[in-house]
C-alpha angles and dihedrals in degrees: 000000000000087000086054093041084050096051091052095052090049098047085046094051088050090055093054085051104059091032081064100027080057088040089050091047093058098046086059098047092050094058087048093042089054097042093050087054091045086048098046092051095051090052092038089055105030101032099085091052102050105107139125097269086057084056099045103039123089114232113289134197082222099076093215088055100055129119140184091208089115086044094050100043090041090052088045093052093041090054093047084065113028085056107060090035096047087042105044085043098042093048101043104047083048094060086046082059105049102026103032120009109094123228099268135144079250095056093039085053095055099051086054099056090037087055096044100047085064086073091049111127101251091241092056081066088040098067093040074062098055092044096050110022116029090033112017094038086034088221077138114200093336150147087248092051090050105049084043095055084042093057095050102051089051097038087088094059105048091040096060078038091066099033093064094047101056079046088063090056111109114256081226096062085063105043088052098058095050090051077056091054100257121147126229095258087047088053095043089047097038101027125024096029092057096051087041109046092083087064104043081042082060093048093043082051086060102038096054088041092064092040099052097055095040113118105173102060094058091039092056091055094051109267105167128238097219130034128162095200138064107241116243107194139024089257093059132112105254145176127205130204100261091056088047096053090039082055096042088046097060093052115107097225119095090222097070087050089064080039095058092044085056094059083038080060092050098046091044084060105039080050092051095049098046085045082055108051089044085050086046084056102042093048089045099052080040089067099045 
């Protein structure tokens, strides 16, 4: 009787396996199935107007004009800034957390705030960057405003990100560097950091995916929707490429639409590419 009990639990247990294991599935396929259409729209209407000229214009009123040559210089300047500042402060606020902060109302009050401004709308962040940036620090609409508002809105990200990694350091590793005479800040730099840094490379991956494609932060300092010229310093007017599709997107003719497709195109490349050579390092310091 048990024996018979037992062989009906377990079939039934078998059929509420596969019933989630094919729920799960297509979850997953419909996330996949949605991304590949989006995908193929975006090449069907930019890639035939992805050329040289496209890269090298400025924007235009006339669509076949149009460039994305002040966008992509803009994104590229904002990220060559967002990424060492978000990367030197995450990391090293997170190392203050886990290796030196003590266990005190204070510390618990600021991981709690830390793990709930990752949740913050990005134009929240965006008008913090208007009040302290663009009019308290006087930087006005610049290069400058906009990285540092970037690097705000991703910081807690990154932040949690790296956190977690020097967590998932064995307590071993450490203890055996300080039976070997190291201090706590040789063992942070030659110990923990190396077997963390796959891990904060992960969470870096994620913070500067979701800054370079943000539109209204910038938009909300000021960042303009149309230039006709490439910025020069960080202290420049600028414009970025999500401002520039968004742009390009709101127009009525069916010509910036292709247009916009095309710099979707772009992002999603210079995304890619920056994505890559993050994922080249982390596999690289993984296998180490």
């Amino acid at each position: 009787m048990n024996a018979f009990a037992n062989d009906r639990n377990l079939a039934k247990r078998k059929r509420k396996n596969q019933v989630f294991h094919a729920l799960f599935l297509l979850s997953t396929l419909f996330g996949v199935i949605a991304l590949l259409l989006l995908f193929y729209q975006i090449l069907r209407q930019g890639i035939g107007w992805l050329d040289w000229e496209f890269l090298t214009h400025f924007s235009s009123r006339i669509p076949e004009n149009a460039g994305i040559k002040a966008a992509l210089l803009g994104t590229v300047w904002l990220m060559a800034i967002t990424a060492p500042f978000t990367f030197v402060i995450g990391v090293a606020s997170a190392i203050y957390l886990e290796e030196y902060a003590r266990d005190t109302k204070l510390s618990r009050f600021i991981q709690t705030n830390i793990s709930n401004l990752a949740g913050v709308p990005s134009i929240v962040y965006g008008l913090l960057g208007l009040t302290v940036f663009v009019r308290m620090f006087a930087f006005g609409s610049s290069i400058l405003s906009g990285a540092l508002t970037l690097t705000l809105l991703v910081l807690p990200i990154l932040i949690v990100s790296a956190q977690e990694a020097i967590r998932a350091v064995p307590a071993s590793l450490r203890h055996a560097s300080y039976a070997l005479g190291g201090n706590r800040w040789q063992t942070v730099v030659r110990v923990v950091l190396p077997s963390a840094f796959p891990g904060i490379l992960t969470g870096a991956i994620l913070s500067l995916s979701r800054a370079i494609g943000e539109t209204a932060p910038l938009i909300a300092i000021g960042a303009v929707g149309y230039i006709a010229f490439a910025p020069n310093s960080v202290f420049s007017e600028f414009t970025a490429l999500p401002i520039q599709i968004y742009s390009w997107s709101s127009m009525p003719q069916e010509k910036f639409q292709n247009a916009a497709g095309a710099g979707i195109i772009v992002l999603l490349i210079l995304l890619l590419g920056m994505n890559a050579a993050a994922i080249v390092l982390r596999n690289k310091y993984q296998k180490k």
